[in-house]
N, C-alpha and C positions, 0 to 999 in steps of 0.2 A: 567476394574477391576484390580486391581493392587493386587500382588503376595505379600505372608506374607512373612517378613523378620524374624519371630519368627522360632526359633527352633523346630519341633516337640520333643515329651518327648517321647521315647518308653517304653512300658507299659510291665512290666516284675510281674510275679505271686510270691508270697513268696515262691512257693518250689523250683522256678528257684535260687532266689537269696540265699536260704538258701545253695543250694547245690554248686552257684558260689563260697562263703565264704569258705567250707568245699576245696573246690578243689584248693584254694590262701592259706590254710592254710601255713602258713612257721616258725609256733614256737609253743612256749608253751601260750595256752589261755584260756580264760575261759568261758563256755556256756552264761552265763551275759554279757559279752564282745562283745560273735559272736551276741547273739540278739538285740544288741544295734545296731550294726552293720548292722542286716538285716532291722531292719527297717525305719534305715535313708536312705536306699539302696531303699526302696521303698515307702517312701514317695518321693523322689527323683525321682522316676519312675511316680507319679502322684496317688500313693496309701493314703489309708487314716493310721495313725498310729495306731498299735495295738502290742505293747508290749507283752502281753503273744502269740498271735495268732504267731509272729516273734520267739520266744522261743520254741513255739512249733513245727515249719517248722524246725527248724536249729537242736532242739536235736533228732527230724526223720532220718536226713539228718546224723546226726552224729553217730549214732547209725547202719546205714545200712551202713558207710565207717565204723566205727571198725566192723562189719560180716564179710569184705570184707580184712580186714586188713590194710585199708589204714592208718589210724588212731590209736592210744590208747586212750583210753577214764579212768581216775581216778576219783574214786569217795569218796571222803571224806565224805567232806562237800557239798562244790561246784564242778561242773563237771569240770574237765579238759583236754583239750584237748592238744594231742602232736603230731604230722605225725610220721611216721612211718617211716626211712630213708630204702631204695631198694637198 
């Protein structure tokens, strides 16, 4: 029996990759941005696509980094997101 030469896909949850996005943050962005983001992040993973479910991981995720201060969150219109320089 011969050995696969295919890469495994490792399987990562949306609140994994919501909070990976939050922790790379490195500018000014936008909640629509990071949700685009999480969920090409997992269907990449081997997940199926779900734009609001992705939206709503990331602005959990966002929301417990500005409690914590990591983060400022503005809110207009749209959310915006900026790190908080230490």
């Amino acid at each position: 029996m011969a050995k696969s030469t295919e890469e495994k896909v490792v399987r990562i949850s949306r609140a994994a990759v919501a909070n990976r996005l939050v922790a790379e943050l490195n500018g000014l962005t936008t909640l629509e941005a990071l949700a685009e983001k999480a969920d090409d992040m997992f269907v990449k993973g081997g997940g199926q696509s779900k734009p609001t479910a992705a939206k709503h991981h990331v602005r959990r995720a966002l929301e417990t980094a500005e409690a914590m201060g990591v983060i400022e969150l503005t809110r207009p219109t749209d959310l915006m997101v900026k790190k908080v320089k230490k």
